[in-house]
N, C-alpha and C positions, 0 to 999 in steps of 0.2 A: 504494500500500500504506500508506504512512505518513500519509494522509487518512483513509482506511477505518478504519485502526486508531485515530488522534484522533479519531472520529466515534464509535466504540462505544465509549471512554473518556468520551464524552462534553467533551470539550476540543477547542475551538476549536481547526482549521488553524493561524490566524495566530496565535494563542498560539506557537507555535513559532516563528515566526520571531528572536526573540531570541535563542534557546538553537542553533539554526543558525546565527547571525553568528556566537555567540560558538565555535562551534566551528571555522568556516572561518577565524576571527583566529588562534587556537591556533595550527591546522594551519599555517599563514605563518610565524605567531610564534616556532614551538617546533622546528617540523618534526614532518612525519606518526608517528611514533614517541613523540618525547617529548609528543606531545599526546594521545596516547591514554590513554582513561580507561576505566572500566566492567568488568565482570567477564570479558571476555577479557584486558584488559592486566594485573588484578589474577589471572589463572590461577585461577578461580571457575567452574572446569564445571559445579559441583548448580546455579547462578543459572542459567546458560546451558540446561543440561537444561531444567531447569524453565521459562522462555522461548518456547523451544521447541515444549513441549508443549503452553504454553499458547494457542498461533496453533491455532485450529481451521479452519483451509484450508488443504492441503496447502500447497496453491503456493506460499505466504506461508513456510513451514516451509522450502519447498527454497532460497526465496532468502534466508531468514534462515541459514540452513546457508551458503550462498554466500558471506554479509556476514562468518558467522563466520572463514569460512573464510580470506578474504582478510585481513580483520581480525588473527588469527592470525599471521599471516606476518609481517604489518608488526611485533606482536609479539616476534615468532622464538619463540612456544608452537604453531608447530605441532602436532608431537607429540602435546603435551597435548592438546587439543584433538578429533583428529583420530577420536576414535570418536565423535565428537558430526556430523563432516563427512565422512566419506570415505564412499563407498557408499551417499552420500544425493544425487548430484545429477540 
């Protein structure tokens, strides 16, 4: 998925590679909590909505729903969250 989607972006796979180390260092560094970043851990549904709707293949939509979802938790904004995830899997 996350090829496919750097390929219609037009950016290179291994462009990513950096911005993945630096998050699996985080994740060590900080623990999975204090390293979360982006608009689930900042509580930003209209980003995530919109996200979302922007994946034009389902399947991509159910497992970005999935990611939020889990995502979420680590969080502790389930909750919030959970009309964006629940009833979509």
């Amino acid at each position: 998925m996350a090829s496919d989607l750097f390929d219609k972006a037009g950016v290179s796979f291994d462009a990513a590679r950096p911005l993945v180390e630096a998050i699996v260092d985080n994740a060590f560094e900080l623990g999975p909590r204090n390293a979360l970043t982006g608009p689930v851990a900042r509580g930003d549904i209209e980003t995530v909505r919109t996200q979302i709707e922007a994946l034009e293949d389902t399947r991509w939509q159910a497992s970005f729903r999935d990611f939020v979802r889990a995502t979420a938790m680590v969080a502790e904004r389930q909750s919030q969250f959970s009309s964006l995830t629940d009833g979509h899997a």
